[in-house]
C-alpha positions in Angstrom: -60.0 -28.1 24.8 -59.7 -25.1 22.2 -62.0 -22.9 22.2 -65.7 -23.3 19.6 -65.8 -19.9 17.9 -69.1 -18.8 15.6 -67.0 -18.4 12.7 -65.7 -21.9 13.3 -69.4 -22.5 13.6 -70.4 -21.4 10.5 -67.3 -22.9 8.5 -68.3 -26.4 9.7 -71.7 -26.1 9.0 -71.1 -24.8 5.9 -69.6 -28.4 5.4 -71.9 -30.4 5.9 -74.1 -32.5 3.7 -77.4 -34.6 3.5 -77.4 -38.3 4.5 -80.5 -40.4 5.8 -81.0 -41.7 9.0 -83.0 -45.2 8.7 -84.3 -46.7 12.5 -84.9 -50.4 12.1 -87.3 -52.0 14.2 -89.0 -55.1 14.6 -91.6 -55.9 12.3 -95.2 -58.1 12.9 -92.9 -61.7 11.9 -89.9 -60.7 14.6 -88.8 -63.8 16.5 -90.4 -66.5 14.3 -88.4 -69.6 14.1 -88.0 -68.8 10.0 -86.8 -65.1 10.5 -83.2 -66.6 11.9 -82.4 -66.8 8.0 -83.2 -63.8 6.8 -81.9 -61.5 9.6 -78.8 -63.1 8.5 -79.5 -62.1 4.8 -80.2 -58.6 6.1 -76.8 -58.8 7.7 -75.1 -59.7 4.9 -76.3 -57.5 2.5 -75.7 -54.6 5.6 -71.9 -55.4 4.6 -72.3 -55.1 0.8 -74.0 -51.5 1.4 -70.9 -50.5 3.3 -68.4 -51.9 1.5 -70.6 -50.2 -1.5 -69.6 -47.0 0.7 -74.1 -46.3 0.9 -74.1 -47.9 4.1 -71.3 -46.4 6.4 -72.3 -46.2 9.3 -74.7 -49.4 10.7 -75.3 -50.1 14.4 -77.4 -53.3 15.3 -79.4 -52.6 18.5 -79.4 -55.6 20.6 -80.8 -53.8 24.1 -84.0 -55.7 24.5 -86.1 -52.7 22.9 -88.3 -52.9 19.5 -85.6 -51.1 18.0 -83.5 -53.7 15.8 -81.0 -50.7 14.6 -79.8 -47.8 13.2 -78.0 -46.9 10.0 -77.0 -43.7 8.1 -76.7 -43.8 4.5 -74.7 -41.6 2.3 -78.0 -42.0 0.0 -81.3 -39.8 -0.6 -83.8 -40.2 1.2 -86.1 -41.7 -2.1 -82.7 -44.3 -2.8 -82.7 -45.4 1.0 -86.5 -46.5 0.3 -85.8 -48.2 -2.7 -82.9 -49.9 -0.8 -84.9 -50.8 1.8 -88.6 -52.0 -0.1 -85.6 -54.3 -1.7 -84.2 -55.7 1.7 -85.4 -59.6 2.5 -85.9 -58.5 6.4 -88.7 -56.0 5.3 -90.4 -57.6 2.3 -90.8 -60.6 4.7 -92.2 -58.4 7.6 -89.1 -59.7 9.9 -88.3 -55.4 9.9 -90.5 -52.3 9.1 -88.4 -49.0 8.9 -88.3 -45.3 9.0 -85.9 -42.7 7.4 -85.0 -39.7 8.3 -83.3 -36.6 6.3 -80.1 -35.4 8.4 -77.0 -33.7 7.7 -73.6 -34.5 8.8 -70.5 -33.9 8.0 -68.2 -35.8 5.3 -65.8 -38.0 6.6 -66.8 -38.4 10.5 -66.5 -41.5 11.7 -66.9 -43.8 14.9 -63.6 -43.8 16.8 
């Protein structure tokens, strides 16, 4: 493994660049019969915001916790709200959120 210098330090995080984290968890209408449908419609529209490129990275959460998932957004932190406030799952109380201001850097991925 080569070696981490603090100039290589610096470079990188020189680099990097503001995204928001959103965590997804269940909201007071979880688990109701009706919410079936619109988790799918959440799902769906999951796809259009990473297709869109706003939405890369999006990991359901599926481990028996309140936590319904995570997501980071290559969107301010005031856009990811408006994004959210707009999504089906949360307007019908299926999902309440939170976001979070991080940075990363451009281009990482999931292997």
């Amino acid at each position: 493994m080569a070696e981490i210098t603090d100039d290589y330090m610096r470079q990188m995080i020189a680099k990097t660049k503001h995204y928001s984290v959103v965590i997804l968890r269940h909201g007071p209408n979880w688990g109701k019969p009706e919410s079936e449908k619109t988790i799918w419609e959440h799902g769906t529209r999951n796809f259009e915001l990473r297709r869109d490129g706003l939405l890369p990275i999006v990991c359901p959460v599926a481990d028996g916790s309140e936590v319904s998932g995570v997501g980071i957004f290559n969107a301010s932190i005031d856009g990811v709200k408006r994004i959210m406030d707009a999504d089906q799952g949360v307007k019908e109380g299926v999902f309440v959120y939170e976001v979070h201001d991080c940075r990363s850097y451009p281009c990482d991925c999931l292997p």
